[in-house]
VOBA-985659 format. One record per residue: z, y, x of N, C-alpha, C in turn; chain; residue in three letters; residue number from 0. Coordinates in steps of 0.001 Angstrom, whole numbers, plus 524288, in hexadecimal, padded with zeros to 5 digits. Layout:
! residues N
NODE_Z_Y_X_Z_Y_X_Z_Y_X_A_ALA_NUM
...
! end
This chain:
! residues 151
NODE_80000_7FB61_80343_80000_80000_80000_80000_804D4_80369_A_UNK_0
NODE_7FDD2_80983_80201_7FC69_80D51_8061E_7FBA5_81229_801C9_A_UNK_1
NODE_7FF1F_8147B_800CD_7FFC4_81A18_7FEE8_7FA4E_81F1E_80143_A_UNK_2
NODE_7F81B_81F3A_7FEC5_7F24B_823EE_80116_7F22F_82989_7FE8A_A_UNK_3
NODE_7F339_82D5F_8010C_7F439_833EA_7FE4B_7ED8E_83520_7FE1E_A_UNK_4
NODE_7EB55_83657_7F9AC_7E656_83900_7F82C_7E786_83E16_7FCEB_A_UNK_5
NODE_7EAD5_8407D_7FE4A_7EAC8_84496_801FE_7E859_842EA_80693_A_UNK_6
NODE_7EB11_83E2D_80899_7EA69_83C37_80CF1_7E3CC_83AB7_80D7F_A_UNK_7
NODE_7E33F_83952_80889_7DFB0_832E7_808FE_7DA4F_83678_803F3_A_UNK_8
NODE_7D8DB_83A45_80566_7D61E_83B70_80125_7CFBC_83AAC_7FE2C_A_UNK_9
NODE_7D028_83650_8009D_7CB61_83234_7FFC4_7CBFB_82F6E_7FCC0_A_UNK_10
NODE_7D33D_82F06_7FB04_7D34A_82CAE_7F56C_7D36C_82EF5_7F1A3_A_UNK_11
NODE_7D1F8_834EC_7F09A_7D3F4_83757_7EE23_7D172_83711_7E7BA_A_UNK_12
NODE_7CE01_8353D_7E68B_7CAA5_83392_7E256_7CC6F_82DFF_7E024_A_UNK_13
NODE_7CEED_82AAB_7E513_7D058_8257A_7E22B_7D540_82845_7E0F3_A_UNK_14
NODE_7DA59_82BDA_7E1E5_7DD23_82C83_7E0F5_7DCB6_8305D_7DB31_A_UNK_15
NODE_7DA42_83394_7DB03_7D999_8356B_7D7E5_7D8AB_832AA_7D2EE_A_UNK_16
NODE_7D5DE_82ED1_7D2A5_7D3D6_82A79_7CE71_7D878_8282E_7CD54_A_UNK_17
NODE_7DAEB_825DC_7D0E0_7E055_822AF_7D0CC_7E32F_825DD_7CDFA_A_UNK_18
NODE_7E6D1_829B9_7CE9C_7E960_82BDD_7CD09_7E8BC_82D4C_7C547_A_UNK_19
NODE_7E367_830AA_7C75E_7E1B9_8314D_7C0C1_7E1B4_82CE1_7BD87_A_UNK_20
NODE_7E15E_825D7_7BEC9_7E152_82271_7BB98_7E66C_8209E_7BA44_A_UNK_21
NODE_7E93D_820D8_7BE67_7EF6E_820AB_7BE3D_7F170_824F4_7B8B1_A_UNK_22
NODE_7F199_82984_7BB2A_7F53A_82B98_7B968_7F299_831F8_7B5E6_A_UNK_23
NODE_7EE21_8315B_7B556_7EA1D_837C7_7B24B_7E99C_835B0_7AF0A_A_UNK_24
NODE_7E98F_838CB_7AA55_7E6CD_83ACC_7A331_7E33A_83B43_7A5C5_A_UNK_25
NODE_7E0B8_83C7E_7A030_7DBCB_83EC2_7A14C_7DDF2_84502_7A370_A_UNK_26
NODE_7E0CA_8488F_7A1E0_7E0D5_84CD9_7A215_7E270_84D1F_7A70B_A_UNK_27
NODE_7E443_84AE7_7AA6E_7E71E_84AC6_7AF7D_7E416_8487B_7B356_A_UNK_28
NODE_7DF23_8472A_7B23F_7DB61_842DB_7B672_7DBDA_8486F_7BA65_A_UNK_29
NODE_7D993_84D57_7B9FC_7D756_84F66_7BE5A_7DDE1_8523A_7C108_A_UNK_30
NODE_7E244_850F8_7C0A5_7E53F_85380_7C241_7E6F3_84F32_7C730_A_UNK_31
NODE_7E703_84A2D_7C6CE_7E64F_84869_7CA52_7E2A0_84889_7CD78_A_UNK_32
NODE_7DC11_848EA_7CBE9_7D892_8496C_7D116_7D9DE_84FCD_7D20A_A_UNK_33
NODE_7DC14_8541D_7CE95_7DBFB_8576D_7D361_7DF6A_857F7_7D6C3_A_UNK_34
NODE_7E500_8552D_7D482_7E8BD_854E9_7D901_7E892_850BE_7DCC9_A_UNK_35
NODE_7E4D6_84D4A_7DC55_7E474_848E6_7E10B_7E0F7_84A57_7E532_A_UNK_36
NODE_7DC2F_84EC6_7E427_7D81E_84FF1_7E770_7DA72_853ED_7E919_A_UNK_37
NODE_7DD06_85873_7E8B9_7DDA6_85D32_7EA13_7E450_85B97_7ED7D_A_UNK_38
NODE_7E6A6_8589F_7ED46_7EBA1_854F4_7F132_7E7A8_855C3_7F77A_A_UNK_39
NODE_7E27F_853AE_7F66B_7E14D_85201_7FBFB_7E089_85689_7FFC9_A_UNK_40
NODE_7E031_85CA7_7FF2B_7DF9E_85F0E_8010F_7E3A1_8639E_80154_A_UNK_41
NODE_7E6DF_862C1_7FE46_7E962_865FC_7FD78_7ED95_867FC_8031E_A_UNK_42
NODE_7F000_86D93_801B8_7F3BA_86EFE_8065E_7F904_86DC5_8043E_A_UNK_43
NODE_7FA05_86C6F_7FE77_7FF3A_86D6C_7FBE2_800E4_86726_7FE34_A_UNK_44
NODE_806C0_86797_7FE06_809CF_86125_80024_8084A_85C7C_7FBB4_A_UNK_45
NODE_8076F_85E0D_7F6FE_80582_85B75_7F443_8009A_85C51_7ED84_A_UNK_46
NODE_7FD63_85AAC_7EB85_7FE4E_855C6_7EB9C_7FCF1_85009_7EF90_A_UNK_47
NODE_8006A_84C43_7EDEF_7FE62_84682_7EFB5_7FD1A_843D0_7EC55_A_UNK_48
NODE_7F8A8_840BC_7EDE9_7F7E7_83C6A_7E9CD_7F712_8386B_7ED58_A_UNK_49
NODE_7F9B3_831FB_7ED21_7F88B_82C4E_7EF69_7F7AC_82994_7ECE8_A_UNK_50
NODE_7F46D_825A4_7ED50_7F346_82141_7EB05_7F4C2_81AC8_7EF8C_A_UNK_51
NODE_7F864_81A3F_7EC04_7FC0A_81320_7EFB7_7F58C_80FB2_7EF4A_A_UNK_52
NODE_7F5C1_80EEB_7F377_7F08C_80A78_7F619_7F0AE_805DF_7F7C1_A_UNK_53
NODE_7F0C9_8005F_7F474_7F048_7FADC_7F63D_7EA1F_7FADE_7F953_A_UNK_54
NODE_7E982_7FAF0_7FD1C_7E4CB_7FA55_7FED2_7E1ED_7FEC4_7FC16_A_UNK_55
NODE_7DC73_7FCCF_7F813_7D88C_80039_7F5C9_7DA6D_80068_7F09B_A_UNK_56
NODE_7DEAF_7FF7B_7F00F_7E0E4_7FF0B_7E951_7E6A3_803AF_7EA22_A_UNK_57
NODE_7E3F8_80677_7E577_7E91E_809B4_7E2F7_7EE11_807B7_7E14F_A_UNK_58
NODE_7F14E_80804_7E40B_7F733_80472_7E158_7FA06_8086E_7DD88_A_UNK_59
NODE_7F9A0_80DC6_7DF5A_7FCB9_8118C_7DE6F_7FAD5_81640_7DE0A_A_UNK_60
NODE_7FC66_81B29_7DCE5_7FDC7_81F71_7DF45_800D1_82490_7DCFF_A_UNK_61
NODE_8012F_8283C_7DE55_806F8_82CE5_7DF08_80457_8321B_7DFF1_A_UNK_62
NODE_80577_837D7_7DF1F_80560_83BFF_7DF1D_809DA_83E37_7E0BA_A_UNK_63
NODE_8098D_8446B_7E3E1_80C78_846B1_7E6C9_80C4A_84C36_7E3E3_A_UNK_64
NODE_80EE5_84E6D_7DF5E_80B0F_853B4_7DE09_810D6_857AA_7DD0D_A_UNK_65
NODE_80E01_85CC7_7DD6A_811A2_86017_7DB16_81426_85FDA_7D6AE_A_UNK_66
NODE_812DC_85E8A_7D07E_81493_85D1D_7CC97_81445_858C2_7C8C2_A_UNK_67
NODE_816C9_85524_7C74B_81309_85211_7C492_814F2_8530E_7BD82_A_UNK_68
NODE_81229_856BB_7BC7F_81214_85830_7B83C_8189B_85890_7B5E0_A_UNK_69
NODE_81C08_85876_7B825_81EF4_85B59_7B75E_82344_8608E_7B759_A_UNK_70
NODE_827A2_8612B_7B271_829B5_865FB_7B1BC_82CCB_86970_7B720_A_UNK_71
NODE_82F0C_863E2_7BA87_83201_86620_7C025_82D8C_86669_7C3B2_A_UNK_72
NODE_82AB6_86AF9_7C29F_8288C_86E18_7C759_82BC4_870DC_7CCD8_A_UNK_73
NODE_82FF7_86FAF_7CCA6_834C7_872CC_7CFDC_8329F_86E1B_7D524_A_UNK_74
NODE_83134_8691B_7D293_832DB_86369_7D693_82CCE_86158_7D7F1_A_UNK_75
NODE_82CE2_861BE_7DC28_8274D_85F1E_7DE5F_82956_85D61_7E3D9_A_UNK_76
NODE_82596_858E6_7E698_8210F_8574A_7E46B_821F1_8524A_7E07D_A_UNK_77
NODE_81ECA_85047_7DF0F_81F6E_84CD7_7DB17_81C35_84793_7DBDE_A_UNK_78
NODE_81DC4_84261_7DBFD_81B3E_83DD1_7DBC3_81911_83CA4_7D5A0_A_UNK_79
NODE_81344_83BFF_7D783_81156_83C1D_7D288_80DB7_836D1_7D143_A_UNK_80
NODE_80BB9_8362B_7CDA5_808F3_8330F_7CB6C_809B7_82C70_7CF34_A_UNK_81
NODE_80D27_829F9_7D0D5_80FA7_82588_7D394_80C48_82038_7D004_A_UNK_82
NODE_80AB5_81CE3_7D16A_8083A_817B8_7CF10_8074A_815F2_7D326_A_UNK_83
NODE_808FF_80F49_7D0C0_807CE_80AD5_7D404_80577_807F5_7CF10_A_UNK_84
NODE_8017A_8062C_7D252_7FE05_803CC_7CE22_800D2_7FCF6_7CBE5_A_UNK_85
NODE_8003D_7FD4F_7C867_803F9_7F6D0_7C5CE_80597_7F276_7C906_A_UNK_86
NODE_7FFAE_7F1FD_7CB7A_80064_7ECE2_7CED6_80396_7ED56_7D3E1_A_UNK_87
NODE_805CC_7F2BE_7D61B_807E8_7F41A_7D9B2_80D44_7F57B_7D9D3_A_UNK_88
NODE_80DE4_7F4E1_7D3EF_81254_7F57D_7D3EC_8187D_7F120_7D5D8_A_UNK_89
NODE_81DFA_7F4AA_7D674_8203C_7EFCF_7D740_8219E_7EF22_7DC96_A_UNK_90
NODE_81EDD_7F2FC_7E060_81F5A_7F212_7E645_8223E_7F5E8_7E97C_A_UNK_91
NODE_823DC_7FA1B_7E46C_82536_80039_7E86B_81FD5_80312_7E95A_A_UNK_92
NODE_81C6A_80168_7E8EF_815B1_8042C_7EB94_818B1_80AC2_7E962_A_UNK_93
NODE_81A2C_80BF5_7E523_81BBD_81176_7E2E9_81DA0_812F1_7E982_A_UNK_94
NODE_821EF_81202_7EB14_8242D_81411_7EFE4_82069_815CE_7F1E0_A_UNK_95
NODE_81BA1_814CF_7F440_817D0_8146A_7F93B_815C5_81AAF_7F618_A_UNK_96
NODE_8154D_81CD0_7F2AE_8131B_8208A_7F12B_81654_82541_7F064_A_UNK_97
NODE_81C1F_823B7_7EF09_81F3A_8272D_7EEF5_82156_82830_7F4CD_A_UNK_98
NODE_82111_82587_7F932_822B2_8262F_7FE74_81EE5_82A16_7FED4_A_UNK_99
NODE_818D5_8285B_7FEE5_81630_82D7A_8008D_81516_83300_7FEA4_A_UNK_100
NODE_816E8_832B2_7F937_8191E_83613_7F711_81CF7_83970_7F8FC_A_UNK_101
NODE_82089_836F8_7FA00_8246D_839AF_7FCB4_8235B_83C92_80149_A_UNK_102
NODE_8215F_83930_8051C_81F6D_83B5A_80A1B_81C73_840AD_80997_A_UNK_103
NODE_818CE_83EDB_80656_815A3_844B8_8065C_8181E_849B3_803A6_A_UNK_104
NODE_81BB7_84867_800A2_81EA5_84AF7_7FD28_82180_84EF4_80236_A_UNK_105
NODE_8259B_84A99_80497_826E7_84DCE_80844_825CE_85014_80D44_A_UNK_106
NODE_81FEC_84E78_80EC8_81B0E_850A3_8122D_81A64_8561D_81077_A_UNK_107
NODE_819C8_85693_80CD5_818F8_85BB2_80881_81DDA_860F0_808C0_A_UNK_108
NODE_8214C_85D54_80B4E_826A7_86290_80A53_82AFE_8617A_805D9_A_UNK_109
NODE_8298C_85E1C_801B3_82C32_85B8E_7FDD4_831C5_85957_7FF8E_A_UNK_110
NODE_83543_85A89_7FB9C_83AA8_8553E_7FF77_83A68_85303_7FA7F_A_UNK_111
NODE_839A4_853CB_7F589_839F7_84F64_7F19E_8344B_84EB9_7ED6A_A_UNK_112
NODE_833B2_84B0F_7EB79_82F34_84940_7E8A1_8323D_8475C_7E2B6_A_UNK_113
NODE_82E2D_84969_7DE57_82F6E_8493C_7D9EA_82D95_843A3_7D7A4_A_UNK_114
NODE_82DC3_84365_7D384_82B69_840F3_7CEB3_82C34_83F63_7C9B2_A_UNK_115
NODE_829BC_83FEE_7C651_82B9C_84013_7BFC4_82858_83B09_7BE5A_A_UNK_116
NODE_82CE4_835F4_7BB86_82973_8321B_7BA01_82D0A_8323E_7B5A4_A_UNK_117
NODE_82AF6_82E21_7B19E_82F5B_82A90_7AD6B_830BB_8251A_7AFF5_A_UNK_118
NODE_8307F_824C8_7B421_8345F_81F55_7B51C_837BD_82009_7B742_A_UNK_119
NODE_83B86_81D2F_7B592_840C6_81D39_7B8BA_84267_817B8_7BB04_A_UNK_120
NODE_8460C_81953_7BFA2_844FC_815A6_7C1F4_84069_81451_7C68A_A_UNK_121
NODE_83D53_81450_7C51D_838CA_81320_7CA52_83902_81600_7CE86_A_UNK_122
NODE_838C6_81B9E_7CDD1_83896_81E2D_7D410_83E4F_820A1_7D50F_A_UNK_123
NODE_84221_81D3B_7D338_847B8_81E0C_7D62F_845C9_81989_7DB6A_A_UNK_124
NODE_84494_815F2_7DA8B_842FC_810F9_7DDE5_84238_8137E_7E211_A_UNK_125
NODE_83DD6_817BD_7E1CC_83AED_81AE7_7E82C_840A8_81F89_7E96E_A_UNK_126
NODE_84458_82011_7E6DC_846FC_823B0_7E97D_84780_829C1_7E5A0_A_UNK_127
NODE_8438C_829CB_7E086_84516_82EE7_7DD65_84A41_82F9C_7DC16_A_UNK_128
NODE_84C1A_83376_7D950_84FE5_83556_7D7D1_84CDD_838E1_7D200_A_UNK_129
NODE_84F94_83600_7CF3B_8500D_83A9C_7C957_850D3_83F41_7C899_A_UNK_130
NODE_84E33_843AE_7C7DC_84FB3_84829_7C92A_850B4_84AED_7C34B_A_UNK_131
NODE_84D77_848CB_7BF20_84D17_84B1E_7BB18_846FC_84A73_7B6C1_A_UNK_132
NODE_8467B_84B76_7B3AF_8441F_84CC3_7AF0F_83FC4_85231_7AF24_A_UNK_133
NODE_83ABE_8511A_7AEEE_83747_85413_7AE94_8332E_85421_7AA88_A_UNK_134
NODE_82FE4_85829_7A9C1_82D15_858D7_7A54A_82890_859BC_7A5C7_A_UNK_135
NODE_8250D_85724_7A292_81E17_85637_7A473_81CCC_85B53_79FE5_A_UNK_136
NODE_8168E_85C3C_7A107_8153C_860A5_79CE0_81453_85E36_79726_A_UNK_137
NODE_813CB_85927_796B8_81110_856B3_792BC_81711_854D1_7904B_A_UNK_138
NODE_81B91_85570_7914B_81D31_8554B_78DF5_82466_850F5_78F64_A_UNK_139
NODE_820AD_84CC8_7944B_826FF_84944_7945E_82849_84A2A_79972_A_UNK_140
NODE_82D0D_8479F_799E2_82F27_84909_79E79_82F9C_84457_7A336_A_UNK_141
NODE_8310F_8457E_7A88D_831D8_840B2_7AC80_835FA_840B8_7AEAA_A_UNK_142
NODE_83767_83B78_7B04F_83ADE_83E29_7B431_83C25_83F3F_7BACD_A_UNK_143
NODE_83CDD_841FB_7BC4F_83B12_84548_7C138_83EC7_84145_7C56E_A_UNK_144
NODE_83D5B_83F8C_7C97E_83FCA_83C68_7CDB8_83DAE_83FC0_7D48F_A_UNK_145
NODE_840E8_841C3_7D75E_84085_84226_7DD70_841C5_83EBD_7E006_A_UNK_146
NODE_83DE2_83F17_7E61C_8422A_83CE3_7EB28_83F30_84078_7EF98_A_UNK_147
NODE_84393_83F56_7F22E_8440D_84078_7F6CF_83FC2_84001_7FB33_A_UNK_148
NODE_83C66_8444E_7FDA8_83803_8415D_800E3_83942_84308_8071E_A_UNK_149
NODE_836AB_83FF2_80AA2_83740_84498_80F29_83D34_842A9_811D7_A_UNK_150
! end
């Protein structure tokens, strides 16, 4: 398994782009991922990141690094975003391998902590989050907000 940053690696940036949008885009949201996955590769800002987890030539996974992910605590960045391990991969920890590099770059960036708003509980206490609180999407429900420590 081999964690690959579209920053780094931007020859994937079209398979990543595809990936992502089938994962996790509406229709109304397809182009917000290709513009935040193409415009990552050049950019001067610390982030965004986008990776895709790599069994060989097969997608296992992949994770986002962004300023907001659509939520109300704008105070708290950066944020781990869009995280998937694909079914058959699941079960192994592979999640870790994406949130480590997450982190790294997080705190490459100047960052000392990394966000994220999911509805599960339980799962990313495993990697080391902490519960921080309750946040609010525009559409209406809420998540709940987990940090750790990077760096």
């Amino acid at each position: 398994m081999k964690v690959i940053s579209v920053r780094e690696h931007p020859e994937i940036c079209c398979q990543a782009i595809a990936y992502f949008q089938d994962i996790w885009a509406t229709p109304e949201s397809l182009r917000v991922y290709e513009d935040s996955i193409s415009h990552s590769i050049n950019t001067n800002s610390p982030l965004p990141y986008w990776y895709l987890l790599m069994d060989n030539e097969r997608i296992a996974g992949c994770a986002g690094v962004i300023t907001n992910d659509f939520i109300s605590r704008m105070d708290l960045y950066p944020w781990l975003c869009a995280l998937f391990i694909e079914p058959d991969y699941r079960g192994h920890l592979y999640s870790s391998l994406l949130i480590e590099e997450a982190k790294k770059d997080a705190a490459s960036g100047g960052f000392s902590t990394l966000y994220l708003s999911t509805d599960h509980e339980g799962f990313y206490e495993k990697f080391g989050f902490e519960f921080v609180g309750t946040g609010y999407h525009p559409w209406g429900e809420e998540s709940r907000i987990y940090q750790i420590k990077v760096g």
